[in-house]
PDB file of N, CA, C and O in Angstrom:
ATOM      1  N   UNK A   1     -27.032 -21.578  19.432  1.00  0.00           N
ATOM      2  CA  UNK A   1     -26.873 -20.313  18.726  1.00  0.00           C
ATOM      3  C   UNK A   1     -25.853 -20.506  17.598  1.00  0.00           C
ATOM      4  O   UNK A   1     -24.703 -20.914  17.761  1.00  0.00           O
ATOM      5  N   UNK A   2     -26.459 -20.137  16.348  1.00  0.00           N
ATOM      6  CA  UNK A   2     -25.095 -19.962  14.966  1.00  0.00           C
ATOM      7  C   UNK A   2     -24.020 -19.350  15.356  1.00  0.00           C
ATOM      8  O   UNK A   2     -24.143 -18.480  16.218  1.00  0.00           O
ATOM      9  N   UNK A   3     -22.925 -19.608  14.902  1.00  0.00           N
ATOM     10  CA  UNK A   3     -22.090 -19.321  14.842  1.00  0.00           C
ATOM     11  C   UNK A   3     -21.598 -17.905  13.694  1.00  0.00           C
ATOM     12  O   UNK A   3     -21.345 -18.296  12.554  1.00  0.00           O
ATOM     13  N   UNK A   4     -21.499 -16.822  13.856  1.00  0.00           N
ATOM     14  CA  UNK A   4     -21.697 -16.084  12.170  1.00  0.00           C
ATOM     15  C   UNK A   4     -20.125 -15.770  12.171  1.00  0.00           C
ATOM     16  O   UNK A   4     -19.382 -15.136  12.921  1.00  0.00           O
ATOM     17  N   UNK A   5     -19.955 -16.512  10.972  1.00  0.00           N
ATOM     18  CA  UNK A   5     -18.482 -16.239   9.909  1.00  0.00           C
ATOM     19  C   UNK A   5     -18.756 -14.973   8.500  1.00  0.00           C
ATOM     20  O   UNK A   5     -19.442 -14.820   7.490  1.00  0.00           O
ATOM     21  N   UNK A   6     -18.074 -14.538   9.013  1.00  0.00           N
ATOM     22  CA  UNK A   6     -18.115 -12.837   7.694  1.00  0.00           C
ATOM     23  C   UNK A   6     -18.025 -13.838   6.278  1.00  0.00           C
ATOM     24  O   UNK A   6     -17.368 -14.850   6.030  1.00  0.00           O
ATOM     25  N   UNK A   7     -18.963 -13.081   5.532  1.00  0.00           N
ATOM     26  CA  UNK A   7     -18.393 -13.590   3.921  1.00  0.00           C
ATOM     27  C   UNK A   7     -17.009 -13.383   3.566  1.00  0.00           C
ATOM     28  O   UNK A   7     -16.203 -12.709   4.207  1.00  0.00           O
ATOM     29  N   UNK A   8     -16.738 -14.185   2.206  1.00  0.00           N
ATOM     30  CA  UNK A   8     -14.950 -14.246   1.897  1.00  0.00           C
ATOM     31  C   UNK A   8     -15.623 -12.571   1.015  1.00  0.00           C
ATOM     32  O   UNK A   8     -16.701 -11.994   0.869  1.00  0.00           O
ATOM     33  N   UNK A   9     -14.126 -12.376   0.620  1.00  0.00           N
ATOM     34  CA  UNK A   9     -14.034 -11.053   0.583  1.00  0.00           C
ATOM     35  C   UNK A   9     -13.396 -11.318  -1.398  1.00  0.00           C
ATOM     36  O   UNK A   9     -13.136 -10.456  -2.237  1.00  0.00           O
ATOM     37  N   UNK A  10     -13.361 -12.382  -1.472  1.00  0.00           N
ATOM     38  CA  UNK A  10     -12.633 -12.477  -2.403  1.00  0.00           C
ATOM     39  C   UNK A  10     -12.960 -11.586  -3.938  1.00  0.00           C
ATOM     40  O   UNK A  10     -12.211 -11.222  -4.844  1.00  0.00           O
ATOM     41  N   UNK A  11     -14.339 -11.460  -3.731  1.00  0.00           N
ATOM     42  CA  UNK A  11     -15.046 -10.811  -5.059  1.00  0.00           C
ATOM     43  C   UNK A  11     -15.163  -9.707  -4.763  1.00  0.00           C
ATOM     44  O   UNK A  11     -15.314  -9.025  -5.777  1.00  0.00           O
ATOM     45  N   UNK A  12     -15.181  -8.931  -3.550  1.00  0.00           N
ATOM     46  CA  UNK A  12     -14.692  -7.229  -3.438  1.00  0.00           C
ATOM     47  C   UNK A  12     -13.739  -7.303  -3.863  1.00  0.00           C
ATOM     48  O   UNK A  12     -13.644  -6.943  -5.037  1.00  0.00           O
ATOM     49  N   UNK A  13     -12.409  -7.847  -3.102  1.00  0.00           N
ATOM     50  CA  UNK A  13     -11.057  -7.543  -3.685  1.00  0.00           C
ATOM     51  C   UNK A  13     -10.380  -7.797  -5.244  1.00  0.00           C
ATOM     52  O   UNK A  13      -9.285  -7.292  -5.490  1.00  0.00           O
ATOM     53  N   UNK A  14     -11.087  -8.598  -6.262  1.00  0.00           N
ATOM     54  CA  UNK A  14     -11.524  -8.590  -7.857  1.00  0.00           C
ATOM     55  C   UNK A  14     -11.813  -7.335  -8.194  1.00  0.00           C
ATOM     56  O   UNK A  14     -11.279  -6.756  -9.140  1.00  0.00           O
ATOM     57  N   UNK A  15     -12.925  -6.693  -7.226  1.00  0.00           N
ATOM     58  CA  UNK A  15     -13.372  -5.682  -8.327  1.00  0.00           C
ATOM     59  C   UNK A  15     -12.675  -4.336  -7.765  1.00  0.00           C
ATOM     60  O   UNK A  15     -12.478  -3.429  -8.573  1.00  0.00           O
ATOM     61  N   UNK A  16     -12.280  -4.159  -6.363  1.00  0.00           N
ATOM     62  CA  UNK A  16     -11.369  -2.850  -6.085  1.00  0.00           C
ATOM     63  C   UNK A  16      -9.815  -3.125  -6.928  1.00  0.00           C
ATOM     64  O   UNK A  16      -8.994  -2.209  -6.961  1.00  0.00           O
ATOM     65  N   UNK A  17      -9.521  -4.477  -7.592  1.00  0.00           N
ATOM     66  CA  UNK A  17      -8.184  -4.430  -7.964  1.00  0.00           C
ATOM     67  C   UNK A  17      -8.411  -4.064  -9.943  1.00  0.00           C
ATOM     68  O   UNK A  17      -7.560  -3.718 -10.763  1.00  0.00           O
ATOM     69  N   UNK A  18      -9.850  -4.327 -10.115  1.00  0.00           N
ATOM     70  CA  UNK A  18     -10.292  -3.832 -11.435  1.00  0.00           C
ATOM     71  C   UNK A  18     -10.405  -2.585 -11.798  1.00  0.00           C
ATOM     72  O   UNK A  18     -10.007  -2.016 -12.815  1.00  0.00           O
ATOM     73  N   UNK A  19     -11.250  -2.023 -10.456  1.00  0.00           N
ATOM     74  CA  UNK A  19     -11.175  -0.884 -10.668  1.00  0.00           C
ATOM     75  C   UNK A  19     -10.059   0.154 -10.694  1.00  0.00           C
ATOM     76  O   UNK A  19     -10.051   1.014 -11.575  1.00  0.00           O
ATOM     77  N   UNK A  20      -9.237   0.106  -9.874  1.00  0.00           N
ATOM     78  CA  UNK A  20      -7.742   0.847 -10.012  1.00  0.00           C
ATOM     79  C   UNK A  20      -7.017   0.702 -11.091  1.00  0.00           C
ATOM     80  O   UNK A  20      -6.424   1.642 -11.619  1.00  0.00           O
ATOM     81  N   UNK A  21      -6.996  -0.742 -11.605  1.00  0.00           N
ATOM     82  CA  UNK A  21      -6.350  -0.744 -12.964  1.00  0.00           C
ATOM     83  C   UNK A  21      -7.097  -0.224 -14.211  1.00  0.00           C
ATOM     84  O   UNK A  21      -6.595   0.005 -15.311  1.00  0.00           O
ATOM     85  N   UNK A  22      -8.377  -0.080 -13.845  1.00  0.00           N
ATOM     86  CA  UNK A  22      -9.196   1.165 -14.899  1.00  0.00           C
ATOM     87  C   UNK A  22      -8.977   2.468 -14.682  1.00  0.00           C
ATOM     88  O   UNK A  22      -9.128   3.190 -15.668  1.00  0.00           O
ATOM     89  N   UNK A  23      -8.637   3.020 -13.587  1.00  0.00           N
ATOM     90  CA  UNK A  23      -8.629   3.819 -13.470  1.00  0.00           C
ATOM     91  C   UNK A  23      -7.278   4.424 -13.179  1.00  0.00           C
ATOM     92  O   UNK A  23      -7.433   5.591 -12.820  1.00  0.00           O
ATOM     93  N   UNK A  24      -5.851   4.017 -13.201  1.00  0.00           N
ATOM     94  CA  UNK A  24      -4.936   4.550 -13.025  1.00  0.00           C
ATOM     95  C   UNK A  24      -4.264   5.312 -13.682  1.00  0.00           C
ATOM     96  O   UNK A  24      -3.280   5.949 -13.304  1.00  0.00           O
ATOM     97  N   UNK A  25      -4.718   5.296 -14.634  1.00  0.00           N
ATOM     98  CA  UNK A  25      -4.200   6.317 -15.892  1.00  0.00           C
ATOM     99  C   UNK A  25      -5.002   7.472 -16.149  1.00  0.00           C
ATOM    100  O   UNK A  25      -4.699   8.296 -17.013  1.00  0.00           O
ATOM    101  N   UNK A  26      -6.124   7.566 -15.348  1.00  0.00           N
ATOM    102  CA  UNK A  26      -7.381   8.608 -15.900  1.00  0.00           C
ATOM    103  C   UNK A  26      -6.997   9.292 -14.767  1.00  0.00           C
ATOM    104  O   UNK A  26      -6.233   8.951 -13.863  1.00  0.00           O
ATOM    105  N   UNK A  27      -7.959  10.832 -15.023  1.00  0.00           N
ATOM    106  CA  UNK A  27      -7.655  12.040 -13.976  1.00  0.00           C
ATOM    107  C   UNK A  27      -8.886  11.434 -12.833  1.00  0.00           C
ATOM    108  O   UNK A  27     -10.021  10.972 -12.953  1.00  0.00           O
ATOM    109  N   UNK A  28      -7.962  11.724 -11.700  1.00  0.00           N
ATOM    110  CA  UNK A  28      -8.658  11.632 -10.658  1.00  0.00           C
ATOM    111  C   UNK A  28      -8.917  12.506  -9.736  1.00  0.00           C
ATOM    112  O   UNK A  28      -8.062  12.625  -8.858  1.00  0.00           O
ATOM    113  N   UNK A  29      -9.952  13.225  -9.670  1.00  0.00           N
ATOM    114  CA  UNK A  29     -10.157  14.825  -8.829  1.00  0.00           C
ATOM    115  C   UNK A  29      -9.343  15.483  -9.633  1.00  0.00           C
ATOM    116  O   UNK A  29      -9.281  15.061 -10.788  1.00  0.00           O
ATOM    117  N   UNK A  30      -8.607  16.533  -9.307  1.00  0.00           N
ATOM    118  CA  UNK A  30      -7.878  17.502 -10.385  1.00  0.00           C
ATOM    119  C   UNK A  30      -6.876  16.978 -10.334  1.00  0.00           C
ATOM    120  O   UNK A  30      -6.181  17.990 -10.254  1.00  0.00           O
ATOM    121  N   UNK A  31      -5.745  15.669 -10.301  1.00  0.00           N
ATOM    122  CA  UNK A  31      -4.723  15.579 -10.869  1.00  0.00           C
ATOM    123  C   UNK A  31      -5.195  14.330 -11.663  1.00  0.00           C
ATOM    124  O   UNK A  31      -6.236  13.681 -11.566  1.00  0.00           O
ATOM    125  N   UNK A  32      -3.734  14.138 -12.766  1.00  0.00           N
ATOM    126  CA  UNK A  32      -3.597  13.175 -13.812  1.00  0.00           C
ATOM    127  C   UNK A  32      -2.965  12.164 -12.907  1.00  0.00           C
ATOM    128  O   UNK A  32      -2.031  12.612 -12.242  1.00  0.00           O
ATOM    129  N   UNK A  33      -3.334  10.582 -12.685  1.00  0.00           N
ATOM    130  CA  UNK A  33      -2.237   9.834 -11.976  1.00  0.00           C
ATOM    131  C   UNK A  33      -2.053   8.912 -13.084  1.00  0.00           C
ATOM    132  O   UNK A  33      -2.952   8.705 -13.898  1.00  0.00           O
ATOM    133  N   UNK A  34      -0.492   8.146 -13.157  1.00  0.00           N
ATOM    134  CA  UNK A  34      -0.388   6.880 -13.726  1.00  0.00           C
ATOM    135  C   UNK A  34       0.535   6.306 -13.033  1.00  0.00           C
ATOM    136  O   UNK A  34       1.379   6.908 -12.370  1.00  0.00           O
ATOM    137  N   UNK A  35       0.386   4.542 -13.193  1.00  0.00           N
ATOM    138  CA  UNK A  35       1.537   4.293 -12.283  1.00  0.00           C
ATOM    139  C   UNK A  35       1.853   3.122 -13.002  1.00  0.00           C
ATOM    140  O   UNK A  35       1.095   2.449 -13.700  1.00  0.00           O
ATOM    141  N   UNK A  36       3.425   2.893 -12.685  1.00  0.00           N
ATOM    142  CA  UNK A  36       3.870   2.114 -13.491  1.00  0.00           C
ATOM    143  C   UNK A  36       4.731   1.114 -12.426  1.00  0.00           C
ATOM    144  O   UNK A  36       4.939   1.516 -11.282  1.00  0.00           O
ATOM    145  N   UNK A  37       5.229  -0.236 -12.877  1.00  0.00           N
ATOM    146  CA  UNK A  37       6.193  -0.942 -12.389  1.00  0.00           C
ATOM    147  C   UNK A  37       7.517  -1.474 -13.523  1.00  0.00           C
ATOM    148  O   UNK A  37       7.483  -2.283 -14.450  1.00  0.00           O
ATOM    149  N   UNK A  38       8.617  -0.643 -12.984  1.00  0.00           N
ATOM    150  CA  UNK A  38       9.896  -1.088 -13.902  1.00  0.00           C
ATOM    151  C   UNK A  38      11.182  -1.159 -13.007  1.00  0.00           C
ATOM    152  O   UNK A  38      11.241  -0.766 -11.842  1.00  0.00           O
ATOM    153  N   UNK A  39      12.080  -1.652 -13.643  1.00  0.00           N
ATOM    154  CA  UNK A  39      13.649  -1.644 -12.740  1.00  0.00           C
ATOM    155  C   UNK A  39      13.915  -0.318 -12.255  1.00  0.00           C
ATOM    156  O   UNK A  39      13.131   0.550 -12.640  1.00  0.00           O
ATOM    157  N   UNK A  40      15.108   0.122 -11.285  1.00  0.00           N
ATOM    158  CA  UNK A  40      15.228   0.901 -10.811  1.00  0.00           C
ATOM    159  C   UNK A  40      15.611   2.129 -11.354  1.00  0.00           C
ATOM    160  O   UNK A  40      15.217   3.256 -11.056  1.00  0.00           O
ATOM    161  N   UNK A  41      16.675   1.662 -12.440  1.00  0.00           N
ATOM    162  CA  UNK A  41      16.913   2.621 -13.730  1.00  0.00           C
ATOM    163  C   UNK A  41      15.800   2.905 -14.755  1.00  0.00           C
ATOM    164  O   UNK A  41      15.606   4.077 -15.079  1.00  0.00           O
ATOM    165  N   UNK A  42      15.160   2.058 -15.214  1.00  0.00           N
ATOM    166  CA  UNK A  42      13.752   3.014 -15.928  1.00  0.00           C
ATOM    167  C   UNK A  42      12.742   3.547 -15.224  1.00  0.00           C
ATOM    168  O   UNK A  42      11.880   4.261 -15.737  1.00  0.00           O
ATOM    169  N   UNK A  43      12.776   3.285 -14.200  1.00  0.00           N
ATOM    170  CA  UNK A  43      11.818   4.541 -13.086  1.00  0.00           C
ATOM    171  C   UNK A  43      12.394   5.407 -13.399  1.00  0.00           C
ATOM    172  O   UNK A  43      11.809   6.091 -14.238  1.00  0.00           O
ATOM    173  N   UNK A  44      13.558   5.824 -13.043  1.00  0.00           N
ATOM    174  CA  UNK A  44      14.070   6.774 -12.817  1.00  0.00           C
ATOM    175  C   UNK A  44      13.884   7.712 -14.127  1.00  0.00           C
ATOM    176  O   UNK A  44      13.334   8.814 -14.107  1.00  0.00           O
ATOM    177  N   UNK A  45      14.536   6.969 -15.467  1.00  0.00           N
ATOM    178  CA  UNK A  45      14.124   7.891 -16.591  1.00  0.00           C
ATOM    179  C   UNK A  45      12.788   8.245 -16.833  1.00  0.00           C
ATOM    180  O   UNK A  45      12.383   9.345 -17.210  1.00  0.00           O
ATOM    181  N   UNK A  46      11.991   7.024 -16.540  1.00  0.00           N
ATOM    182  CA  UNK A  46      10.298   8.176 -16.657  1.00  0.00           C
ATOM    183  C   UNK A  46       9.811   8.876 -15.688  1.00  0.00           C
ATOM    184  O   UNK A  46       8.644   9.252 -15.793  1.00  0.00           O
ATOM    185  N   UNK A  47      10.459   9.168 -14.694  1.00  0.00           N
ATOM    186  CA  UNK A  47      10.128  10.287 -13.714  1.00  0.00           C
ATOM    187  C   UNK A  47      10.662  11.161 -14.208  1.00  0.00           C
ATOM    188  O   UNK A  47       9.933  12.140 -14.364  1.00  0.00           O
ATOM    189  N   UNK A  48      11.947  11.297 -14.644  1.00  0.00           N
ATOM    190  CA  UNK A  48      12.708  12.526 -15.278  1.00  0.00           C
ATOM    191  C   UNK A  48      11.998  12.969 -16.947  1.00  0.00           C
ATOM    192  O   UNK A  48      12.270  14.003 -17.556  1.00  0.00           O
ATOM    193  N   UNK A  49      11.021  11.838 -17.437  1.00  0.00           N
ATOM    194  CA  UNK A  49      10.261  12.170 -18.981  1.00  0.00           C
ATOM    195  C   UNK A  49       9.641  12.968 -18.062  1.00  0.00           C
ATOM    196  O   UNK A  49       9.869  14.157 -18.288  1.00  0.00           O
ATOM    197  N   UNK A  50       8.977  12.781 -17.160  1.00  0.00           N
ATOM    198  CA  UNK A  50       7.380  13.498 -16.297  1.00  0.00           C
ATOM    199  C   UNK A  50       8.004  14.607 -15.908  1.00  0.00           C
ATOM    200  O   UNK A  50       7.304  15.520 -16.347  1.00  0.00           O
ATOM    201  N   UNK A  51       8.975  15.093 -15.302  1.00  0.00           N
ATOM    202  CA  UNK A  51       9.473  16.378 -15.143  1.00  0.00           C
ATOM    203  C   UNK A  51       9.733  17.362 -15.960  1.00  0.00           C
ATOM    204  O   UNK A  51       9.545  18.579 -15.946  1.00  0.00           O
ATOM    205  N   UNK A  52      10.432  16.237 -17.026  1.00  0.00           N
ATOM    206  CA  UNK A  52      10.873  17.048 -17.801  1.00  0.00           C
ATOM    207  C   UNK A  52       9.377  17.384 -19.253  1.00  0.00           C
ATOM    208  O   UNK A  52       9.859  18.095 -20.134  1.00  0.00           O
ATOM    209  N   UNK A  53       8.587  17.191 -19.411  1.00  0.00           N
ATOM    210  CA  UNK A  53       7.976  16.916 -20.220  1.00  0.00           C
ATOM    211  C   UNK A  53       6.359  17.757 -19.142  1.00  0.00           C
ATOM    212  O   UNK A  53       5.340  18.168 -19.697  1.00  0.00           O
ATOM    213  N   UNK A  54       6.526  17.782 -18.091  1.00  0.00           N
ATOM    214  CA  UNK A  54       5.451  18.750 -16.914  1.00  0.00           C
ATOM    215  C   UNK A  54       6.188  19.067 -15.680  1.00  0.00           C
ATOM    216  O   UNK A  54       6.417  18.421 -14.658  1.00  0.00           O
ATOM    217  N   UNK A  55       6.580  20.597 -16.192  1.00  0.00           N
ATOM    218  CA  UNK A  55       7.632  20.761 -15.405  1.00  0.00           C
ATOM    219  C   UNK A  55       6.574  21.206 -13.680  1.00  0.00           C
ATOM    220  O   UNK A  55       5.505  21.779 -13.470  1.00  0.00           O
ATOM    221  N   UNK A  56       7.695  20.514 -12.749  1.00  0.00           N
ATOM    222  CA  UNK A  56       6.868  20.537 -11.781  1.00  0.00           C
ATOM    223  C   UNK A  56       6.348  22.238 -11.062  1.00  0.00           C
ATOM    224  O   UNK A  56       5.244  22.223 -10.517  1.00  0.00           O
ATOM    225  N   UNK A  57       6.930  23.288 -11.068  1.00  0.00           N
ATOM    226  CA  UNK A  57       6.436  24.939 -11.082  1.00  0.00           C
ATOM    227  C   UNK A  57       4.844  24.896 -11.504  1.00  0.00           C
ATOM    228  O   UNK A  57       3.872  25.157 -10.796  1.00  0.00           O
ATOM    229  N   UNK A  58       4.897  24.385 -13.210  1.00  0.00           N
ATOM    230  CA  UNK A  58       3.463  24.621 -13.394  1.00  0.00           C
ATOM    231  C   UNK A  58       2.339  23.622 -13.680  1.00  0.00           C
ATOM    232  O   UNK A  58       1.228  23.873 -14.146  1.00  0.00           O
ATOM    233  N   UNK A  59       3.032  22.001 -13.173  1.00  0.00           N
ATOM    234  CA  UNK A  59       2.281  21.279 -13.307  1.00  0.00           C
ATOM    235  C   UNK A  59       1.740  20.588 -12.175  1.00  0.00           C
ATOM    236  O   UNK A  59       0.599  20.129 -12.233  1.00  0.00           O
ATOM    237  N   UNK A  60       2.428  20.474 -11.184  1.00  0.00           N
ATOM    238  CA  UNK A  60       2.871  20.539  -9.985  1.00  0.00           C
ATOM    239  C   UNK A  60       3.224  18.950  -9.763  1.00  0.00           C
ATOM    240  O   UNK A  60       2.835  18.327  -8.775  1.00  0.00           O
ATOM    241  N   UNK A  61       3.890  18.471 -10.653  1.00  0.00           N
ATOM    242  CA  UNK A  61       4.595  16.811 -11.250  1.00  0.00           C
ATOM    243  C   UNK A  61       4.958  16.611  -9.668  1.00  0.00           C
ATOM    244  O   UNK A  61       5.045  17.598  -8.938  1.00  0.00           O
ATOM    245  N   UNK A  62       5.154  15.369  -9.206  1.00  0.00           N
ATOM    246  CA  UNK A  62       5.463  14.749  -8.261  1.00  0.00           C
ATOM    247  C   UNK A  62       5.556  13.078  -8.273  1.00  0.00           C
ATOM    248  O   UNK A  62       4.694  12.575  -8.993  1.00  0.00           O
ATOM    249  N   UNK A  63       6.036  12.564  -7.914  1.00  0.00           N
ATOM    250  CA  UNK A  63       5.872  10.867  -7.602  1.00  0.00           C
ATOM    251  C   UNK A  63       5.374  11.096  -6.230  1.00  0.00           C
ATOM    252  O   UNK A  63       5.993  11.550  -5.268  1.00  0.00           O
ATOM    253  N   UNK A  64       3.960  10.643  -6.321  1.00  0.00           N
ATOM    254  CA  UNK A  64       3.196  10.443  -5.401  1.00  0.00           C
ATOM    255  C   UNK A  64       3.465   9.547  -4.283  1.00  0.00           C
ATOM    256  O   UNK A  64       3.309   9.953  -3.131  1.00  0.00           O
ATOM    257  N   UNK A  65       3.938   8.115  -4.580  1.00  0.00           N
ATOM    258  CA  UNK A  65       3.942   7.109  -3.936  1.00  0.00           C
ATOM    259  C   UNK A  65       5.274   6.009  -4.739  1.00  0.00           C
ATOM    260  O   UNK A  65       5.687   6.347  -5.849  1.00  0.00           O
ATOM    261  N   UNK A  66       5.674   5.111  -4.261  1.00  0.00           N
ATOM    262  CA  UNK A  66       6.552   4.126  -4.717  1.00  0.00           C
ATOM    263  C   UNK A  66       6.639   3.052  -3.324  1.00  0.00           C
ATOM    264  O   UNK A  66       6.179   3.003  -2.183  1.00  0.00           O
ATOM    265  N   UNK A  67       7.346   2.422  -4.026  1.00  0.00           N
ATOM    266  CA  UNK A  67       7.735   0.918  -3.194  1.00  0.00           C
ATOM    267  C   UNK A  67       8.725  -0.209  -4.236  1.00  0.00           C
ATOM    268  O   UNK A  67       8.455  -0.508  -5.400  1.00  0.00           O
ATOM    269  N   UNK A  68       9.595  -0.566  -3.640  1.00  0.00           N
ATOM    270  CA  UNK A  68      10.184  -1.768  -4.153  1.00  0.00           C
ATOM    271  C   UNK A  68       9.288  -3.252  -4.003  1.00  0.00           C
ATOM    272  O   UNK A  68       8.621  -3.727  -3.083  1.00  0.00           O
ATOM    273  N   UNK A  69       9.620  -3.707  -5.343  1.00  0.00           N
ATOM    274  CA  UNK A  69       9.156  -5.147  -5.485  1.00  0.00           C
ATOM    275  C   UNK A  69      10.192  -6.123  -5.423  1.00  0.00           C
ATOM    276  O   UNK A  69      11.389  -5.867  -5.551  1.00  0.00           O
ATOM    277  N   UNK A  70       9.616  -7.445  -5.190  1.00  0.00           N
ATOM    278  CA  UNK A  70      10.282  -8.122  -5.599  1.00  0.00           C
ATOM    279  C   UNK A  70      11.136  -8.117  -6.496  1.00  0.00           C
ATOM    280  O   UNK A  70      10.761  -7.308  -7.345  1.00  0.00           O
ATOM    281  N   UNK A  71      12.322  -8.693  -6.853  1.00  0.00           N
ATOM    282  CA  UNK A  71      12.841  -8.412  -8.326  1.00  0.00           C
ATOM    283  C   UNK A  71      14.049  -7.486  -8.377  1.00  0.00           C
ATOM    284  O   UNK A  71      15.109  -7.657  -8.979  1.00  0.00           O
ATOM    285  N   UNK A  72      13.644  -6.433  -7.587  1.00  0.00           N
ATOM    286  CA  UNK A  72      14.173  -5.053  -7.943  1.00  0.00           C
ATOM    287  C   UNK A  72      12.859  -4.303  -8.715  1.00  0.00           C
ATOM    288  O   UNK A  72      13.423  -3.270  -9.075  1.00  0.00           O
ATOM    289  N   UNK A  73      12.097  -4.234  -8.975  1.00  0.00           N
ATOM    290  CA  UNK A  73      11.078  -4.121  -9.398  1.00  0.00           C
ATOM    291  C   UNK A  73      10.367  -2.394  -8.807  1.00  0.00           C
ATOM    292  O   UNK A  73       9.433  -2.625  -8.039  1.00  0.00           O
ATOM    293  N   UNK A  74      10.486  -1.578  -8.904  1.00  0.00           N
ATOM    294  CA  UNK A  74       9.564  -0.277  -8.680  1.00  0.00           C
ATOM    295  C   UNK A  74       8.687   0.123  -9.179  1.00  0.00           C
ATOM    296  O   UNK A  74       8.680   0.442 -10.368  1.00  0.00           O
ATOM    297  N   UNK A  75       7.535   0.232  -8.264  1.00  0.00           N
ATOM    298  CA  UNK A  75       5.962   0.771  -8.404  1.00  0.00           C
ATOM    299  C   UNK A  75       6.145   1.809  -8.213  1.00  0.00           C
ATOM    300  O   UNK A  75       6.761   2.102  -7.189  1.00  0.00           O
ATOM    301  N   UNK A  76       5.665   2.906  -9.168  1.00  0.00           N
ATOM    302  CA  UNK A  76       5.929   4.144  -8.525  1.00  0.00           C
ATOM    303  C   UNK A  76       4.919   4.647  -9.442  1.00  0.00           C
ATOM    304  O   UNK A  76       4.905   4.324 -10.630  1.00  0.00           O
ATOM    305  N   UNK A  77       3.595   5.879  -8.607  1.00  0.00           N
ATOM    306  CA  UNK A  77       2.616   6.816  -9.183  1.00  0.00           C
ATOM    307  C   UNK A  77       3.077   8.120  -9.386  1.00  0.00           C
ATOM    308  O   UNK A  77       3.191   8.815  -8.376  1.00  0.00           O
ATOM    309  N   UNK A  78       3.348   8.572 -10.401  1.00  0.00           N
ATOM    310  CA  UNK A  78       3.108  10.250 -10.563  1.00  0.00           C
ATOM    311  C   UNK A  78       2.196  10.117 -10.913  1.00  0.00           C
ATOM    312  O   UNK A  78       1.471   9.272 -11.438  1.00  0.00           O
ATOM    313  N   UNK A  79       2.240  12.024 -10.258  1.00  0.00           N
ATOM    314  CA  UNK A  79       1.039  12.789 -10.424  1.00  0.00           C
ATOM    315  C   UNK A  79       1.125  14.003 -10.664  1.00  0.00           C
ATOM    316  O   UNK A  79       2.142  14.464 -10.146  1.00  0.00           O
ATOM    317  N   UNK A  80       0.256  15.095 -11.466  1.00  0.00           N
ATOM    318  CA  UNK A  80       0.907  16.557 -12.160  1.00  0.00           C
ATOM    319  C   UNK A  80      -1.118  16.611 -12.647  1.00  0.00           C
ATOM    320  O   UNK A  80      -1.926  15.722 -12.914  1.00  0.00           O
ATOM    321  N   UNK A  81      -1.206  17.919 -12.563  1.00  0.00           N
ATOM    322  CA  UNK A  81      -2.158  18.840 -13.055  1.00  0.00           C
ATOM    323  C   UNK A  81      -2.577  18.610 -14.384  1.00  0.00           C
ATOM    324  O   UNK A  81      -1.611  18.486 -15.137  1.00  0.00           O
ATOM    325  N   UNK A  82      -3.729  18.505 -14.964  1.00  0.00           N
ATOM    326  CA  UNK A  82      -4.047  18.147 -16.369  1.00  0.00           C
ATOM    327  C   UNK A  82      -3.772  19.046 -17.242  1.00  0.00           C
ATOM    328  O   UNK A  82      -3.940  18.669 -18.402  1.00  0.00           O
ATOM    329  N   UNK A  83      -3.216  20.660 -17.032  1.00  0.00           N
ATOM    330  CA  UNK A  83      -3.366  21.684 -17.786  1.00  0.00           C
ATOM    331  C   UNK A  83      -1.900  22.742 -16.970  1.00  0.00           C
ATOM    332  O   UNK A  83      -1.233  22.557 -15.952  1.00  0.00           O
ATOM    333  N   UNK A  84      -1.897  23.397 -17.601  1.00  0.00           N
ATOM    334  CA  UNK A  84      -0.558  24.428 -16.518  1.00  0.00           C
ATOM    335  C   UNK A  84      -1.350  25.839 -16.762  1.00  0.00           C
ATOM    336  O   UNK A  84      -0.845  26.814 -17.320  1.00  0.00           O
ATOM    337  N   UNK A  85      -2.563  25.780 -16.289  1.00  0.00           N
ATOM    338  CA  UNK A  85      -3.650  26.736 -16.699  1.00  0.00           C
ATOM    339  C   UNK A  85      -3.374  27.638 -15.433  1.00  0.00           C
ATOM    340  O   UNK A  85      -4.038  28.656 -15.243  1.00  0.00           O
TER     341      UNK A  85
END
């Protein structure tokens, strides 16, 4: 009897890492996401551009997600409403 080994995965994980980077800046369902990676101090000022620039009351601005990198390095997604409609 064969033995069955799963295919490598390597060319899904190409195109789910393509696709997110196409798509991280575009609206996804009703919010706007973008995400960025910078030191700990320029996170911080472009979370405070995103607040300050969609204020969170009527945009409903948030940092979705983050994590430290290597480096010192922060990944971090906001996310806020396309309109304050």
């Amino acid at each position: 009897m064969a033995k069955f080994t799963p295919p490598p995965l390597d060319g899904l994980k190409r195109r789910i890492d393509r696709h997110r980077q196409e798509t991280s800046s575009r609206t996804s369902g009703m919010f706007v996401r973008e995400t960025f990676r910078m030191s700990r101090e320029e996170a911080r000022h472009k979370a405070r551009e995103w607040f300050d620039a969609f204020p969170k009351q009527a945009y409903w601005t948030e940092v979705e997600s983050w994590r430290q990198l290597e480096g010192g390095q922060i990944e971090f997604t906001m996310r806020r409403l396309p309109t304050a409609d």
